[in-house]
VEXLUMPA-42236 format. One record per residue (C-alpha): residue in one letter; x, y, z. Coordinates in steps of 0.02 Angstrom, whole numbers, padded with zeros to 5 digits, always signed. Last residue first. Example, Ala and Ser with C-alpha at 12.3 -4.5 7.8 and 13.67 -1.06 7.14 Angstrom:
residues 2
s+00684-00053+00357;a+00615-00225+00390;
//
This chain:
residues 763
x+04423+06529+05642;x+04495+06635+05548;x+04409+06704+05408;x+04480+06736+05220;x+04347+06822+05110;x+04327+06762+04914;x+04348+06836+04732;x+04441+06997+04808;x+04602+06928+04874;x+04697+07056+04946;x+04854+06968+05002;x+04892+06908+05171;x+04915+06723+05117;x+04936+06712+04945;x+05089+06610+04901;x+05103+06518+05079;x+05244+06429+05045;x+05211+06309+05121;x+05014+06356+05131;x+04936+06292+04977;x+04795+06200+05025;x+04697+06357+05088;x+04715+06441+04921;x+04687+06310+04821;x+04533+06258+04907;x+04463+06432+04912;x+04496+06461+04709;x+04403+06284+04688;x+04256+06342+04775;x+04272+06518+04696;x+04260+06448+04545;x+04090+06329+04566;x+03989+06475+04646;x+04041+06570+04500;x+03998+06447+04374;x+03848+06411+04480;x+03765+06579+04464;x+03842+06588+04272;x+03729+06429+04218;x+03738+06246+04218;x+03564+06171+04213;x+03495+06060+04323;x+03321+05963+04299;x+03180+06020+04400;x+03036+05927+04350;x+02858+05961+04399;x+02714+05847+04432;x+02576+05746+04349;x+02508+05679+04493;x+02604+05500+04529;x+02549+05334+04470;x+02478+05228+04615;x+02599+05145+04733;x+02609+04943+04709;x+02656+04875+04887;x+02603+04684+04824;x+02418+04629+04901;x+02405+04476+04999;x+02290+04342+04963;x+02413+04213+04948;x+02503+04340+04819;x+02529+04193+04715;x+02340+04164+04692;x+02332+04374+04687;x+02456+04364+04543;x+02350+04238+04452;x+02173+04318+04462;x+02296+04504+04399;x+02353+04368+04243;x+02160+04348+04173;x+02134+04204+04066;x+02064+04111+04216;x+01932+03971+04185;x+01912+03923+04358;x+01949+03717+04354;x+02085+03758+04214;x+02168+03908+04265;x+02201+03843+04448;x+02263+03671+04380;x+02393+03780+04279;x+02429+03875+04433;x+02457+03737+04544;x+02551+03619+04424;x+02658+03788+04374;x+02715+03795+04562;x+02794+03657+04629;x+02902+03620+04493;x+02922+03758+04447;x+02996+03843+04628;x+03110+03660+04596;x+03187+03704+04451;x+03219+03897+04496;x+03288+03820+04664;x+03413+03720+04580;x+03459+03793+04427;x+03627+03854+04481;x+03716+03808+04307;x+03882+03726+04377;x+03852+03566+04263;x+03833+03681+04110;x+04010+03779+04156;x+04115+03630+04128;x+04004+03535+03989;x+04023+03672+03877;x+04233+03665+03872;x+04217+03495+03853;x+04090+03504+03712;x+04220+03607+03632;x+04222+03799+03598;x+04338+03867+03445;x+04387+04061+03503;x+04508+04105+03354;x+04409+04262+03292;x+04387+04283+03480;x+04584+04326+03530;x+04600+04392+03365;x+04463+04541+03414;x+04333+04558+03300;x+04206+04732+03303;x+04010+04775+03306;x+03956+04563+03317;x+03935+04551+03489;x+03766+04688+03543;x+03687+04679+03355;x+03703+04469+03378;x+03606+04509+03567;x+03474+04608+03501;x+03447+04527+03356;x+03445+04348+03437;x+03299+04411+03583;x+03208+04524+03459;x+03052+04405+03453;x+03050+04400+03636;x+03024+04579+03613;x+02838+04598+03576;x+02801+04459+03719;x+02905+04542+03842;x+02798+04700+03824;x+02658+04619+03827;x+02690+04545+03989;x+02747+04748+04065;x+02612+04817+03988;x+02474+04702+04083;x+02566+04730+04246;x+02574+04908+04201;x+02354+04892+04189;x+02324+04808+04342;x+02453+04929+04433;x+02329+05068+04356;x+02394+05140+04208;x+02418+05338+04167;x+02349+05377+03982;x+02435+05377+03831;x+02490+05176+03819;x+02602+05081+03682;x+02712+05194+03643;x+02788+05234+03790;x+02912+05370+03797;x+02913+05454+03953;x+02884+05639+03924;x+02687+05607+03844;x+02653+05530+04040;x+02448+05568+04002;x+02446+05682+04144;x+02580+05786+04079;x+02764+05790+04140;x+02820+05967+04176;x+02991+06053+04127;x+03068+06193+04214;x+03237+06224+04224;x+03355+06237+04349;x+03486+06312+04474;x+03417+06493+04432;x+03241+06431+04479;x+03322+06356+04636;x+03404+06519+04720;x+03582+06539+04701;x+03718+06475+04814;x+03786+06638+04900;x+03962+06669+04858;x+04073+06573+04972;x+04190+06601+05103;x+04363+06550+05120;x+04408+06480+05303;x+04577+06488+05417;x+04606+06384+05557;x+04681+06453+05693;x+04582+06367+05803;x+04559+06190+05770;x+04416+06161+05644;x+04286+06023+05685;x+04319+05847+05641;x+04211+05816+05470;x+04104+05641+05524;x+04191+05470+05485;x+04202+05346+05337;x+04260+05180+05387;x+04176+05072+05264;x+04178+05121+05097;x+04207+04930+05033;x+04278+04926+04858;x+04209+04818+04743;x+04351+04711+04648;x+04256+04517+04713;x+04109+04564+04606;x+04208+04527+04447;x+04234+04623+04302;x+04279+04544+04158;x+04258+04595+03980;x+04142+04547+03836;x+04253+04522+03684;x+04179+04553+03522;x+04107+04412+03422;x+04161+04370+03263;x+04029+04407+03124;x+03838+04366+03061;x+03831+04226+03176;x+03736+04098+03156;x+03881+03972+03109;x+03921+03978+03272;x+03769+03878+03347;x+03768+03758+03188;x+03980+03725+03253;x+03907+03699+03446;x+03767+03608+03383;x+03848+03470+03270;x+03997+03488+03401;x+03878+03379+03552;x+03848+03502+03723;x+03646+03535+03703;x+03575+03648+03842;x+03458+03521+03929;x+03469+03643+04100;x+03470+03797+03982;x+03322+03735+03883;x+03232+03716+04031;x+03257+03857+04113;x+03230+03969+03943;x+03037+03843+03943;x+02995+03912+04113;x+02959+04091+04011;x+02782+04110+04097;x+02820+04030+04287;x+02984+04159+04283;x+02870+04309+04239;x+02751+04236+04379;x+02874+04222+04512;x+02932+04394+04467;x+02773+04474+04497;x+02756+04366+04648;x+02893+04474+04734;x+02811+04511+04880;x+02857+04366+04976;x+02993+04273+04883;x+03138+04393+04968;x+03268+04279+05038;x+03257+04140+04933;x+03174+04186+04774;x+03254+04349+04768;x+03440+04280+04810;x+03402+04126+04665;x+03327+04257+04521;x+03504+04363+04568;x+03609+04215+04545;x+03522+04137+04390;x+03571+04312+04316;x+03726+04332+04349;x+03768+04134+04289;x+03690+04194+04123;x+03814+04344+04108;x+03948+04206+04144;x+03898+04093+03995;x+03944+04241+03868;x+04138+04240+03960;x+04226+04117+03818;x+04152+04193+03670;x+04019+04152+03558;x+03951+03982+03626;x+03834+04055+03739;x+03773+04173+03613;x+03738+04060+03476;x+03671+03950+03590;x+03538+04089+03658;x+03542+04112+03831;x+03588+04286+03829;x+03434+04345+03748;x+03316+04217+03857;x+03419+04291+04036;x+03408+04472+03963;x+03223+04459+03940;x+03189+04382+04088;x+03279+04518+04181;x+03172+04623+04085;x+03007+04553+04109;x+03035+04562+04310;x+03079+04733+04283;x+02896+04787+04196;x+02798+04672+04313;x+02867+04763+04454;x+02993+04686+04593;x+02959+04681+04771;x+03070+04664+04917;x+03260+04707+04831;x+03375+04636+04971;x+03446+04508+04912;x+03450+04566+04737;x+03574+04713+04788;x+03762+04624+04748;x+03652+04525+04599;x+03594+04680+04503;x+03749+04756+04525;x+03853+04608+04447;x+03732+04603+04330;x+03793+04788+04258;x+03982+04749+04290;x+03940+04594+04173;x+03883+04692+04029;x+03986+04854+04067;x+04122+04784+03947;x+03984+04792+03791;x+03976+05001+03834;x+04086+05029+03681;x+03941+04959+03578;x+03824+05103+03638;x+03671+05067+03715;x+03505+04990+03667;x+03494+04813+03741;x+03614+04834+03851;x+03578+05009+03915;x+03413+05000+03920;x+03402+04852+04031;x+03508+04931+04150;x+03379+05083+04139;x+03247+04945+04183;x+03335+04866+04319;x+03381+05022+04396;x+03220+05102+04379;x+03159+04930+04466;x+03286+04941+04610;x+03209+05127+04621;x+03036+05062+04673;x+02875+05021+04579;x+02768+05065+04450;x+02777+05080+04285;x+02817+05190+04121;x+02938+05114+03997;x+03099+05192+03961;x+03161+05348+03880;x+03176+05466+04007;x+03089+05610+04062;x+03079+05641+04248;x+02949+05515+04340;x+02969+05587+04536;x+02887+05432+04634;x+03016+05288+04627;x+02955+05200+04810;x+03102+05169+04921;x+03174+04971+04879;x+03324+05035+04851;x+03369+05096+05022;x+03396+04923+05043;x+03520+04881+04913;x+03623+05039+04950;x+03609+04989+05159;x+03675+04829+05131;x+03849+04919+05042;x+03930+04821+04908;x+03784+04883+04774;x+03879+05066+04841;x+04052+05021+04737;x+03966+04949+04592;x+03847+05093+04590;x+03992+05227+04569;x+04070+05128+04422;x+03926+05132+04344;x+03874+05313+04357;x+04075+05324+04288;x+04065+05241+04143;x+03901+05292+04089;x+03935+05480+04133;x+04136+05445+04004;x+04030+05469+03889;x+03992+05623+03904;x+04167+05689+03930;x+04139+05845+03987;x+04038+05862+04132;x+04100+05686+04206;x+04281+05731+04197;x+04242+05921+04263;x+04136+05839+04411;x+04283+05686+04437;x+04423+05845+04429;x+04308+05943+04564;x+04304+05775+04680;x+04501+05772+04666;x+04533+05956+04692;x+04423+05907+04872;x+04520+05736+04886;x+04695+05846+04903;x+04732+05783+05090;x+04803+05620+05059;x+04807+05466+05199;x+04989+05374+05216;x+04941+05225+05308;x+04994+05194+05478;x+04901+05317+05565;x+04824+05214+05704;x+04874+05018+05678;x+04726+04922+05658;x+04684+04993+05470;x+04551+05100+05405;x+04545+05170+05238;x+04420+05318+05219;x+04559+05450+05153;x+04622+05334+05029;x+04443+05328+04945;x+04450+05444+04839;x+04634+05410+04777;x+04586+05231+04728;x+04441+05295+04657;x+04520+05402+04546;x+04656+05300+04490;x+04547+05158+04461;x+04438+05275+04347;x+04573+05355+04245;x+04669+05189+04203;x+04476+05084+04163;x+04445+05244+04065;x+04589+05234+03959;x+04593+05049+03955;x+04401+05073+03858;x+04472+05195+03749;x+04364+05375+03747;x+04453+05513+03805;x+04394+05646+03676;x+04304+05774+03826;x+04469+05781+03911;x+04574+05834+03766;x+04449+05978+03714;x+04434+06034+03874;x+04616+06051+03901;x+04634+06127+03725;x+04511+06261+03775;x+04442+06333+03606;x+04312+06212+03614;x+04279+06076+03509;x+04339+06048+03323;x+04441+06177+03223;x+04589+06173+03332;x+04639+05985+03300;x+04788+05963+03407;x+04864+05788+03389;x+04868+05630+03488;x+04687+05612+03590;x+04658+05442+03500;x+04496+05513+03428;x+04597+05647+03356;x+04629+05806+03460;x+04532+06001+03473;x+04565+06124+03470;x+05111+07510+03855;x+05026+07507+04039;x+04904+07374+03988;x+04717+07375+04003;x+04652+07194+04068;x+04656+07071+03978;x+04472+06976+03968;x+04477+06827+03868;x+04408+06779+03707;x+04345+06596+03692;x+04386+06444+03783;x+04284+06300+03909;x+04359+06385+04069;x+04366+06272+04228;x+04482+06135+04148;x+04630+06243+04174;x+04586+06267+04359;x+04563+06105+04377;x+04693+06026+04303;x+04833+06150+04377;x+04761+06099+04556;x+04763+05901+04515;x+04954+05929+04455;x+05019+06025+04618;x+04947+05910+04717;x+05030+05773+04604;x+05189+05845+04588;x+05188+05864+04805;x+05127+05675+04815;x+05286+05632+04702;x+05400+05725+04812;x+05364+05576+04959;x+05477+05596+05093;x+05530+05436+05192;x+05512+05381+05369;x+05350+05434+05397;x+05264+05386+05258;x+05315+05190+05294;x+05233+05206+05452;x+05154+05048+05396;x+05227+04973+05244;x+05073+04939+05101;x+05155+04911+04955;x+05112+05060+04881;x+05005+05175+04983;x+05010+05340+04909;x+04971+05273+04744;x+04979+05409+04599;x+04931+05347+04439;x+04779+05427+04413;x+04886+05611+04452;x+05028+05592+04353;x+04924+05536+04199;x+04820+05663+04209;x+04971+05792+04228;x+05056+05709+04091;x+04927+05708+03965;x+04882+05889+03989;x+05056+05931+03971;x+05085+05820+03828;x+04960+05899+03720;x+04958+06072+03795;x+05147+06069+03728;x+05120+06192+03573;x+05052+06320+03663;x+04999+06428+03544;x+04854+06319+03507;x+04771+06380+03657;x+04789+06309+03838;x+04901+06434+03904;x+04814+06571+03822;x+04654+06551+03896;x+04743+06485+04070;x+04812+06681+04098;x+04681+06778+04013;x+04563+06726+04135;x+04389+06736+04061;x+04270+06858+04048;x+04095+06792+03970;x+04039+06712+04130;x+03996+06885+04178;x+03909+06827+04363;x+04048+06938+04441;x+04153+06902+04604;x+04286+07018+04650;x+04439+07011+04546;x+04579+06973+04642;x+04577+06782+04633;x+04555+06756+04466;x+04737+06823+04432;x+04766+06658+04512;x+04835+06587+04330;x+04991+06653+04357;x+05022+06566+04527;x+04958+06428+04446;x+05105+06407+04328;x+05236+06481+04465;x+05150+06318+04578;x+05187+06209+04423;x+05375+06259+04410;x+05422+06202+04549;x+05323+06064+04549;x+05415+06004+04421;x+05592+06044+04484;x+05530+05948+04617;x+05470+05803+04514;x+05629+05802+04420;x+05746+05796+04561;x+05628+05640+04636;x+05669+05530+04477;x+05546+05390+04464;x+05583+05276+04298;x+05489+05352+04147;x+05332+05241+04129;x+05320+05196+03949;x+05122+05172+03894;x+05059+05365+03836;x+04877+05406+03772;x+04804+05390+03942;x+04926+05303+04061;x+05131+05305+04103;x+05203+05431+04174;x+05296+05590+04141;x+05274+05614+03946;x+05448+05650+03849;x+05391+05574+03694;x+05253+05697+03662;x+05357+05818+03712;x+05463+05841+03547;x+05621+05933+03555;x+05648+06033+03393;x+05659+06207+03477;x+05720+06109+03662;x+05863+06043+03537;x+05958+05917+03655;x+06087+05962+03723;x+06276+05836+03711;x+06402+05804+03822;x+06326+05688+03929;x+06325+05570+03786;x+06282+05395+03855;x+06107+05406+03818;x+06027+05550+03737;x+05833+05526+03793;x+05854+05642+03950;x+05732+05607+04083;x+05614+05768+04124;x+05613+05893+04228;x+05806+05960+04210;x+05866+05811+04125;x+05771+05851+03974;x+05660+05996+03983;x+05475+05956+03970;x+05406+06061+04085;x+05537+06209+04030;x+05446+06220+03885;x+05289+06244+03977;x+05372+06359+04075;x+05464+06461+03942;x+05262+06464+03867;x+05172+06547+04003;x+05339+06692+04034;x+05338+06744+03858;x+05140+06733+03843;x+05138+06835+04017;x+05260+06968+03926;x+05165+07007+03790;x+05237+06957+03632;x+05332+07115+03519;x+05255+07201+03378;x+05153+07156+03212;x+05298+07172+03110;x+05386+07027+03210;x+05236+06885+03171;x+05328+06730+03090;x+05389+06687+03290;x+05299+06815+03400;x+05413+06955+03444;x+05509+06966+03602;x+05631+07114+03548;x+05556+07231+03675;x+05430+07139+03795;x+05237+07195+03773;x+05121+07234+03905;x+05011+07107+03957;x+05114+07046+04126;x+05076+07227+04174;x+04910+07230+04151;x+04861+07179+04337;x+04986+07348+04390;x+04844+07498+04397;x+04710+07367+04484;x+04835+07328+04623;x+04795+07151+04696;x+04862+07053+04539;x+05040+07119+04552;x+05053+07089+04733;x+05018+06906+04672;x+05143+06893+04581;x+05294+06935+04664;x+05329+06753+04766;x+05278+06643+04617;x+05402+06777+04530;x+05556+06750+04641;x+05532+06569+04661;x+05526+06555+04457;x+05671+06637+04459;x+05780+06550+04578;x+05739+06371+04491;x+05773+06450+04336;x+05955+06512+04402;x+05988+06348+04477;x+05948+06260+04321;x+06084+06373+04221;x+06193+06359+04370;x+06170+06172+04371;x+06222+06164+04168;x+06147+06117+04007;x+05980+06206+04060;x+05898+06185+03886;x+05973+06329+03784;x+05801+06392+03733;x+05696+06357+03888;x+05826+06419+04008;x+05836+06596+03912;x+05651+06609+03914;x+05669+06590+04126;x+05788+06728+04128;x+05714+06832+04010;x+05546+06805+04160;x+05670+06860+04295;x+05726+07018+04208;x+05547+07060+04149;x+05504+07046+04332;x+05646+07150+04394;x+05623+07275+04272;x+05449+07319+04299;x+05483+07308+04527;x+05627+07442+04488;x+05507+07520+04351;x+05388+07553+04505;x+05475+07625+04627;x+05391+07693+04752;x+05220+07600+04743;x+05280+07432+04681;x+05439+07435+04778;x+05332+07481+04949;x+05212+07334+04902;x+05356+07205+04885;x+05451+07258+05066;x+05284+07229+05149;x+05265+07079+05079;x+05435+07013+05138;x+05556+06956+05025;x+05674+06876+05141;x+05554+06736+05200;x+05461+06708+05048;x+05630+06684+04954;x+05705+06561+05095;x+05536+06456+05090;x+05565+06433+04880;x+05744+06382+04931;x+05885+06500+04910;x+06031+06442+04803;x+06116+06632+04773;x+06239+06695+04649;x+06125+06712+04488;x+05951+06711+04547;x+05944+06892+04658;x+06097+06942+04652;x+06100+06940+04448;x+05993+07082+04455;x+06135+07222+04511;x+06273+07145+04419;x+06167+07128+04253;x+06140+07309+04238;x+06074+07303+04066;x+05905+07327+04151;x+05921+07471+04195;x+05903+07521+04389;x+05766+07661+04409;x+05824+07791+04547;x+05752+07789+04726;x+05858+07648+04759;x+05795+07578+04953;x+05683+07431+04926;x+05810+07363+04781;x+05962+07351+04886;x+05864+07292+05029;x+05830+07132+04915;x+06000+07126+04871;x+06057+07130+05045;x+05952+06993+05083;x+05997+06876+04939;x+06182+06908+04984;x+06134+06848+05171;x+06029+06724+05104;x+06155+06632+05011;x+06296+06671+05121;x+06200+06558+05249;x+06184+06430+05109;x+06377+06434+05099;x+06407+06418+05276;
//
């Protein structure tokens, strides 16, 4: 009975204010207080009883009515932030407020003459230090009681004041950083689970991006210089939790696993709030993370940056957008091994197949999620290498990635490798190449991932260049090196990766690859030298005593934690009823790109040693001398890769000839051995009855007479490389905007409104 008085008194309140002609002040708490104060409506109960209809006649026949009872509802909310919610009617009535205004909103932002309302200034609402220069608008007021309220203890967040129920904490002197949600970037306690909070969370989270849908009602505008007042100021400096906000909802969101231990059915016998929070949270990230800062657009009114550990605002570095500036600093190694798995565990939830039909819980936000992996990768620079790798792990699983592979690599954009010939397993060799031997020290735990992609596709990889062939032997003599080997306790394995990938090629792909076969015939001496690898301490300790400092730690990533993306299926067509956001037209391709063109003599690719295009002849040339100049380098390269930091764990590593002896005896030489053994006999008798000192005579003996499937070099030919520019921006917003919009249906916050930025279609 008492919820049915709820929305009766509700009701009647709500007629109430549809039918007063006269303005109601707003020291008439009596009046206003029906509508939070003395009711415990649900946020379905307010969209029911407040019908739209009802909320446009307010708003065009009585106007201050509709004024009032927003500023009402947000002093309501500020109140709640500075007292803390001590009691359930204090929660209750923030909980009824922020329903009431998620519901008001967006008939706010359809009418042109109200959309500067929210800017208008509140009497007595002052900014703090700033009271001479007027009052604070009243969408600041209302932007930062939520974030307050965000991290209000016991109301969203767990209360740190143990065994004293009595007592509030100071929300004023509170700080947030401590009061994180979960457990991940920047923060390691994980808050035990508390399904009030993450309602009250969400809550509060759809009134948050209810504000910032202002975007929704402007039509769409290729003026990437006006931004939406609502998420500028959010994510300023004057929000002084956009630290731990930001935090949390990433944090929320990787760590989500809508599977857990696996039950079947288990999702339908239980509710999961958490998946709700984490919606919510993936929705708020984007559209935060979609403007990069500076001035925004407000419309008329009626009346920086963090450390390298992502801890503190710096405002003077980055862009304005404290969001953006927080996600383009994530740089730890665990913090991108938390984000990633997170992702891609989330990704591919919706592919997992099981026997029993719809007995795993399967998400539905994987479109917010793909936008949030975009914005991650178009920030965070760095975070590119990480991810690209990540990406190929997954598909060098697949049989079809490692075949597809072997598709000529025509279109040459500008990159700094060697020119050559060949297929796009041989860019990938190369660029992997690049990256070890020239890359960033942080990207030492991609060693093995690296190898471990070259081995998942080297079974099916049909015909190698000269150019990659030389630098997988490269990497196999650098990493071979005692010094090396004896480093650290995982070197040896990058040498097993290897061995692996030259054994899959030689066995189920020799013919074609003779390029290979000879770069492996030319450096026999590294197989050698592994397979007599010295074990006694006088050349373990001489071995270590090369080094110019401890090692780093090379981490682990075995082949065995791909994820299969089997069981993907075609979209299922729309059921009628559907409904559909449109799109603004994709723009043309010369406003997608720019122009650059590579030369006939390849001056965009840097290669020193050539200036004209080379014959297959003449890249097979290129690609020996190239080995030859580096070979050299082999003990630079690899001491400059190990010795940029110590970890204790290393500084203490002490190998024994034990320890050497266990992983030598493993070594899969085998085939290697005997492919030598056969073969350098033949070739070296070959050179000496005919005189050869030319390599291409050699190739075509191992060949058998049969040519490799070298393309020529490509016509000099045009590259369109993608640039981000206002068509795309806009293409890119109202994309997200139409996602939102159609996930968000219960309630259904702006369903029948006049949305201007997209059309809604049923289908």
């Amino acid at each position: 009975m008492g919820n049915t008085d709820s929305k009766l008194n509700f009701r009647k309140a709500v007629i109430q204010l549809t039918t007063k002609t006269q303005p109601v002040e707003a020291t008439d708490d009596a009046f206003w207080d029906q509508f939070w104060a003395d009711t415990a409506t649900t946020v379905q109960d307010v969209f029911a009883l407040l019908p739209a209809a009802e909320i446009r006649a307010v708003r065009e026949e009585s106007p201050s009515n509709l004024a009032t009872l927003c500023y009402k509802a947000v002093e309501k909310l500020v109140q709640g932030a500075e007292s803390g919610c001590p009691t359930e009617k204090e929660k209750q009535i923030v909980l009824n407020c922020t329903r009431m205004l998620s519901r008001i909103l967006p008939y706010i932002f359809e009418d042109q003459d109200w959309r500067g309302f929210f800017w208008s200034t509140v009497p007595g609402a002052g900014r703090a230090g700033d009271e001479d220069e007027g009052a604070r608008p009243l969408a600041e007021s209302l932007l930062l009681a939520v974030a307050d309220l965000l991290f209000c203890p016991d109301f969203t967040v767990q209360s740190h004041k143990k065994g004293r129920p009595d007592s509030v904490e100071d929300m004023q002197s509170l700080d947030s950083c401590e009061y994180i949600w979960e457990a991940g970037v920047g923060f390691a306690q994980s808050p035990p689970l508390n399904y009030i909070h993450d309602i009250n969370r969400t809550e509060l989270l759809r009134l948050l991006l209810t504000c910032f849908s202002e975007a929704m009602y402007l039509p769409p505008t290729s003026d990437n210089s006006i931004l939406n007042p609502w998420v500028t100021f959010f994510c300023s400096t004057e929000n002084r939790h956009a630290l731990p906000l930001f935090t949390s909802l990433l944090n929320v969101v990787c760590a989500y696993d809508p599977i857990g231990y696996g039950i079947p059915y288990n999702h339908l016998l239980f509710s999961d709030y958490r998946e709700q929070l984490v919606e919510q949270a993936v929705q708020i990230l984007i559209v935060t993370l979609e403007h990069e800062g500076g001035q925004p657009y407000r419309p008329p009114s009626p009346s920086s940056m963090v450390d390298q550990d992502v801890s503190t605002p710096h405002p003077s570095i980055g862009p304005n957008n404290l969001f953006v500036n927080y996600l383009s600093r994530i740089h730890r190694e665990e913090d991108y091994d938390f984000v990633l798995k997170g992702l891609a565990r989330l990704l591919t939830n919706p592919l997992t197949q099981t026997y029993l039909p719809n007995s795993t819980k399967k998400i539905q936000f994987h479109q917010e999620l793909l936008v949030l992996f975009w914005k991650l990768c178009d920030f965070n620079k760095i975070s590119i290498k990480w991810l690209l790798v990540f990406i190929l792990l997954l598909l060098s699983g697949e049989r079809n990635f490692g075949v597809r592979l072997n598709k000529p690599y025509s279109l040459h954009v500008p990159m700094d490798i060697p020119v050559f010939t060949g297929t796009h397993a041989d860019l990938l060799i190369v660029v992997f190449h690049k990256i070890i031997t020239s890359g960033h020290q942080r990207l030492q735990p991609l060693y093995d991932c690296l190898l471990t992609i070259v081995v998942n596709v080297s079974p099916y990889l049909k015909s190698l260049s000269m150019v990659a062939a030389n630098k997988l032997l490269h990497l196999l003599e650098a990493f071979s090196t005692t010094w090396f080997l004896f480093s650290a306790p995982q070197n040896h394995h990058l040498v097993f990766f290897l061995l692996e990938a030259f054994n899959n090629i030689i066995q189920y792909q020799f013919d074609g690859n003779c390029n290979l076969v000879y770069a492996i015939i030319r450096k026999r001496n590294v197989f050698h030298q592994l397979a007599n690898l010295p074990s006694d301490p006088t050349t373990i300790q001489k071995a270590l005593q090369r080094k110019r400092k401890s090692p780093d730690v090379i981490s682990r990533t075995s082949s065995q934690e791909t994820v299969s993306m089997e069981g993907s299926r075609p979209a299922v067509p729309a059921e009628p009823g559907t409904l559909k956001a449109s799109l603004v037209a994709m723009p043309g391709i010369d406003k997608l790109t720019e122009k650059s063109q590579v030369s006939e003599d390849g001056t965009l690719v840097a290669v020193p040693q050539t200036e004209s295009p080379q014959t297959p002849e003449h890249s097979a040339a290129a690609g020996t001398s190239d080995t030859e100049s580096i070979s050299g380098r082999d003990n630079e390269m690899a001491r400059r890769r190990l010795s940029s930091s110590s970890s204790s764990a290393i500084s203490h590593w002490n190998p024994k000839p034990d320890w050497v002896l266990s992983w030598k005896s493993k070594l899969p030489l085998q085939t290697i051995m005997r492919l030598l053994q056969v073969l350098v006999p033949q070739v070296e008798k070959i050179c000496i009855d005919k005189g050869l000192t030319d390599e291409s005579e050699i190739l075509k003996f191992l060949q058998h007479g049969t040519l490799v499937g070298l393309l020529p070099v490509p016509h000099p030919i045009l590259i369109r490389k993608y640039q981000a520019n206002a068509g795309t921006a806009m293409w890119f917003c109202t994309y997200m905007w139409g996602v939102i919009y159609l996930r968000n249906v219960d309630p259904p916050i702006w369903y029948d409104t006049d949305v201007r930025l997209f059309e809604i279609q049923r289908m």
